[in-house]
C-alpha positions as CSV (number, residue, x, y, z in Angstrom):
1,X,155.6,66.3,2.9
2,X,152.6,68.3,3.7
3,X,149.2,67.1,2.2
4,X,146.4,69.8,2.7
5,X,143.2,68.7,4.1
6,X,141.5,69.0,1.4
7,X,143.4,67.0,-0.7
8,X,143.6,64.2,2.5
9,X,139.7,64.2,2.2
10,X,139.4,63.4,-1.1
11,X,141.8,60.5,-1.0
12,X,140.1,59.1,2.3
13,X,136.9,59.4,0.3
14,X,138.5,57.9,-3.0
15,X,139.5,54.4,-0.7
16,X,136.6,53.9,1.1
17,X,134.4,54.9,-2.0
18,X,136.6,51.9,-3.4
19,X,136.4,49.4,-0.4
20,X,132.9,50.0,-0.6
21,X,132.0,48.5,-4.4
22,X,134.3,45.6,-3.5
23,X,132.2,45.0,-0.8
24,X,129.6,45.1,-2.3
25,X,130.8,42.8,-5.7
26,X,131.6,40.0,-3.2
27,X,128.1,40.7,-1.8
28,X,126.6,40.3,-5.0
29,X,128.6,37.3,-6.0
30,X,127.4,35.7,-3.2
């Protein structure tokens, strides 16, 4: 299975958009 860049990108970008709000909700909770 062949995933074009592009699309590879976005879903990079997707999970470390993610990783970053939880981050920063246990920041905040803190």
């Amino acid at each position: 299975m062949v995933v074009p860049r592009a699309g590879f990108v976005i879903i990079i970008g997707i999970g470390t958009t993610k990783i970053n709000h939880f981050f920063d909700y246990n920041i905040k909770v803190k």
